[in-house]
Structures are given as C-alpha cells and as structure tokens.
C-alpha positions in Angstrom: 0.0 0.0 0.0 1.4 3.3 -0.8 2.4 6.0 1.8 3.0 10.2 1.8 6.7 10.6 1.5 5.3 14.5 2.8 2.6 15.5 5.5 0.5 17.9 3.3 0.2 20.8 4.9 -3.4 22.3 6.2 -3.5 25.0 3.2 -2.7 22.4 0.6 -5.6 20.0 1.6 -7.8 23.2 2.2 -7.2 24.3 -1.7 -8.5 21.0 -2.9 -11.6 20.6 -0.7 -12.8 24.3 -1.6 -15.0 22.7 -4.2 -16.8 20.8 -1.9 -19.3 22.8 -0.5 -22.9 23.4 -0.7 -24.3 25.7 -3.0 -26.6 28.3 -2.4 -30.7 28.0 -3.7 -31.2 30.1 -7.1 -35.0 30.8 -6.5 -37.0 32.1 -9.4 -39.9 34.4 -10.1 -43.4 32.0 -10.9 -45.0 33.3 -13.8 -48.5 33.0 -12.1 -47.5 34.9 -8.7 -44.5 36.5 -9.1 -43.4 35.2 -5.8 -39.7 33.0 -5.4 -39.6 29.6 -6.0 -37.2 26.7 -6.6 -36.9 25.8 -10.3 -38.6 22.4 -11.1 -40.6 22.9 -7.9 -44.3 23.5 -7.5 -44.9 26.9 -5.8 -46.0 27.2 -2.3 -48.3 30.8 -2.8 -50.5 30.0 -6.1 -49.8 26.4 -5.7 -48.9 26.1 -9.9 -46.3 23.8 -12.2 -45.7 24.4 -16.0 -48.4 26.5 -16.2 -50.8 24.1 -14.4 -52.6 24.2 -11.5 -51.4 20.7 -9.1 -51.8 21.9 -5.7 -55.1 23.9 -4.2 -54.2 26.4 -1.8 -56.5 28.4 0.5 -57.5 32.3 -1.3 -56.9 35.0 1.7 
C-alpha cells in the first residue's frame, strides 16, 4: 500500500476541498404569482407547475 513521502500541509488539503461545498438555492420568479420559488418545484403561494394548477391552496 502506498504512503505520503510528505505530511500535506493544512493550506494544501484546504485548496482542494474548496470545491466541496454546498451551494446556495437560485430561486425564481413564478409566472402566475411572481413570488420565489425553486426551479422544477411547485410553488407554495399560487400552488402552480408548467403553467398548471397541481396543488389547491386556500385564497386569503
């Protein structure tokens, strides 16, 4: 089994594993509401997907 000839140092490792990290949720407007929603997601106000509605949510 192969071995470090080195110890990598703590910056070295820390430059390759700043890739790895979450990303951050690129809502969009709905084009029923206007409000923000996930893309590919139904939205949570109007309740509509692909220009359809799928869920029934309560009028205020």
């Amino acid at each position: 089994m192969a071995l470090p000839k080195r110890k990598i140092s703590k910056s070295r490792g820390r430059k390759r594993r700043t890739h790895q990290k979450a990303k951050v949720p690129n809502p969009s407007a709905c084009p029923q509401c206007s409000e923000p929603k996930l893309p590919h997601h139904v939205c949570s106000s109007c309740g509509y997907y692909k220009g359809r509605s799928v869920l029934e949510t309560e009028e205020v």
